[in-house]
N, C-alpha and C positions, 0 to 999 in steps of 0.2 A: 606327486608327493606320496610316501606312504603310508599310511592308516596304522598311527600307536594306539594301545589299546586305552589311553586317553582320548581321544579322541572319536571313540567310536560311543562314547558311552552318554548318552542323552538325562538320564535320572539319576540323581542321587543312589547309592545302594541302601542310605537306610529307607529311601519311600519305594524300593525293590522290596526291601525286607517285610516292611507294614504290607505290602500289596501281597504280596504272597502268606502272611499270615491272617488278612482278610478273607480271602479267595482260597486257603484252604485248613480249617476248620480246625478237622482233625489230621494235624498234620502228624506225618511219619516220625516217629522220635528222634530216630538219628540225625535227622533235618533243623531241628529245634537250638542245639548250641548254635550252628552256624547262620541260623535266621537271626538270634541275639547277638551273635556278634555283629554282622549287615548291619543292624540297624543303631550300630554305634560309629559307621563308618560312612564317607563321603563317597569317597574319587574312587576307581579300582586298581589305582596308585599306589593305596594308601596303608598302613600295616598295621595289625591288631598285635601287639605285641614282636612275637614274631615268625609270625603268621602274614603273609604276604594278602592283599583282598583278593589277588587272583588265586589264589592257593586257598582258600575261605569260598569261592565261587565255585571251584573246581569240583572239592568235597562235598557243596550244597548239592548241586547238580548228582549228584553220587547219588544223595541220599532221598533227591525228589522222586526217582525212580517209578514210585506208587502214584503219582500226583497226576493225574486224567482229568481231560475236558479243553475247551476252548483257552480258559486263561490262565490254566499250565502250560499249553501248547508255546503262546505268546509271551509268559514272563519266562518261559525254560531256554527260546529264543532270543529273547533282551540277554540271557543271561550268556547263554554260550557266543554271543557275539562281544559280547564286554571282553574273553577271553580268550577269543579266537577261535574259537572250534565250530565244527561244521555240524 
């Protein structure tokens, strides 16, 4: 059977969102609309307007860029595997 990107996704995105504005501080600016958006969303089904969450994940991941250490490593991970990317 194959793995929709439902199905891969174990957390909520808004306790993705909280976890990563815990775990990083001072975050990059660019990173900040799209962390507020996260944490008004569920599934990565799910659409913020029209704004797809994978297209919201996509751009996060863009703008985490600067984000170093063990639990950027691991929520940068959570993240590109909710979207498929390697």
């Amino acid at each position: 059977m194959p793995k929709t990107l439902a199905s891969v996704q174990n957390r909520p995105l808004y306790e993705i969102a909280a976890d990563i504005q815990k775990n990083y501080p001072k975050m990059y600016f660019g990173a900040v609309p799209y962390v507020d958006t996260l944490k008004k969303l569920d599934k990565i089904t799910d659409y913020y307007h029209a704004d797809s969450a994978v297209t919201l994940v996509h751009y996060l991941i863009g703008n985490l860029m600067y984000w170093r250490g063990p639990e950027a490593k691991r929520i940068k991970a959570e993240l590109k595997a909710l979207v498929g990317m390697k």
